[in-house]
C-alpha positions in Angstrom: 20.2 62.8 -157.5 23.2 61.7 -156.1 23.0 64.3 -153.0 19.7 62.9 -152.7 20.9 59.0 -152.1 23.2 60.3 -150.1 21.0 62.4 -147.6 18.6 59.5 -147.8 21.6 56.8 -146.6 23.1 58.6 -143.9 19.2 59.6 -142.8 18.2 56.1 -142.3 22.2 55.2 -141.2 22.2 57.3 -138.3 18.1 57.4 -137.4 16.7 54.2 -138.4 19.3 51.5 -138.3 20.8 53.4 -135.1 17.6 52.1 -133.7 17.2 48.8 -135.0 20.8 48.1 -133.6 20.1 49.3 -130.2 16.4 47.1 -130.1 18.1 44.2 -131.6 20.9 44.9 -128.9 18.1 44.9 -126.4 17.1 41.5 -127.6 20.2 39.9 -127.4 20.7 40.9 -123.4 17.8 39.9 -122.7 18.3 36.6 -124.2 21.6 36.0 -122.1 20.0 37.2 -118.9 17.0 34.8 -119.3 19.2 32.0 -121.0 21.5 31.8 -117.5 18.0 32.3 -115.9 20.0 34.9 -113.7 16.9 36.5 -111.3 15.9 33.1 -110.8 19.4 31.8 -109.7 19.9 34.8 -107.5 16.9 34.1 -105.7 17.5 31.0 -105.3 20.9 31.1 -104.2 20.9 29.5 -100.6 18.3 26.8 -101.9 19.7 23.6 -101.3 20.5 21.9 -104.6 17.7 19.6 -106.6 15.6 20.5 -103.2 17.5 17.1 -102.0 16.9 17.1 -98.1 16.4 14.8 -95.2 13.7 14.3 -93.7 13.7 14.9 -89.6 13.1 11.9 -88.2 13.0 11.4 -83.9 12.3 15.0 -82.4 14.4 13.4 -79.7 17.1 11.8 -81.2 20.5 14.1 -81.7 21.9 11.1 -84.8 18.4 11.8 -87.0 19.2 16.1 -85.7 22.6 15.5 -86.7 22.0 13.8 -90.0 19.2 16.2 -90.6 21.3 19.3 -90.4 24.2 18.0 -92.5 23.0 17.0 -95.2 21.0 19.9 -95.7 23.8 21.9 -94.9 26.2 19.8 -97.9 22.7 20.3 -100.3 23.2 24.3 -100.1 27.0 24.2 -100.3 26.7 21.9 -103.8 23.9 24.2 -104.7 25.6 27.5 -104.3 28.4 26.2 -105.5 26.8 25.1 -108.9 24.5 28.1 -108.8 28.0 30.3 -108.5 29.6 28.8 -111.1 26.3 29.6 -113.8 26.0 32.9 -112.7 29.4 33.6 -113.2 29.3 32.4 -116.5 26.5 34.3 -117.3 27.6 37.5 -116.0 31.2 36.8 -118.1 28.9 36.5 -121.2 27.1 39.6 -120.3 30.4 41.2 -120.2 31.9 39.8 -123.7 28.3 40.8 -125.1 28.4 44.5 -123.6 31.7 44.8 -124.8 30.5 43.2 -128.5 27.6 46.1 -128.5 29.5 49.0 -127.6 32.5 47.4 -130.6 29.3 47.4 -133.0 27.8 51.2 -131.9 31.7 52.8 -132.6 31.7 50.6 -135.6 28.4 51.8 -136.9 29.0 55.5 -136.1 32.0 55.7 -138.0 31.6 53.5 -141.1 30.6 56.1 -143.5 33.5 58.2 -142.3 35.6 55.1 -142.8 34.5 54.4 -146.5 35.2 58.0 -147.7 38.9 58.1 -145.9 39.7 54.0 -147.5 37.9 55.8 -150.9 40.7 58.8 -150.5 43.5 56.4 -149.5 42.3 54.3 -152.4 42.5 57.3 -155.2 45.9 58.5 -153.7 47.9 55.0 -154.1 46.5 54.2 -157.8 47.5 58.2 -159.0 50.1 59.2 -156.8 52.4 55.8 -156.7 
């Protein structure tokens, strides 16, 4: 009976819940990569920022050229900036979350290994000491 518990745990341990851990893990990047809305950023990257631009006045006039080209120039600059900043933050997230996942996975492979060595360790300090 107890064999049969046993067999049954580590079954759905290492089959199962191995699986459920990697979809849920799945889940979680996704969230992060759509929650940054990185493709979208990425693409957008030389955009300038809140579309602000001026309008081109005078086709003749070098002041309205001039004024034209700057600010559209200082638009992209604050919008790669900005856009920089949230996709580096997102990508640092990413990394803390990959590095959560793979922590989780070791964890999860070894914790029936774990229990029986603590369960050892346990039996030898109460009848040895």
């Amino acid at each position: 009976m107890l064999l049969t518990i046993l067999h049954h745990y580590l079954a759905w341990h290492y089959t199962k819940a191995f699986g459920e851990i990697r979809h849920v893990s799945k889940n979680l990047l996704w969230f992060v990569v759509h929650f940054f809305s990185l493709p979208q950023l990425i693409r957008a990257f030389f955009a300038p920022y809140r579309r602000m631009t001026e309008e081109r006045g005078n086709v003749f006039s070098l002041e309205d050229l001039a004024s034209f080209v700057i600010i559209g120039l200082i638009s992209r600059i604050i919008g790669m900036i900005l856009r920089t900043t949230i996709i580096l933050s997102g990508l640092f997230t990413l990394i803390i979350l990959l590095a959560l996942i793979i922590a989780t996975f070791i964890f999860w492979l070894t914790a029936p290994l774990a229990i029986i060595v603590l369960i050892i360790i346990g039996f030898r300090f109460i009848f040895v000491m």
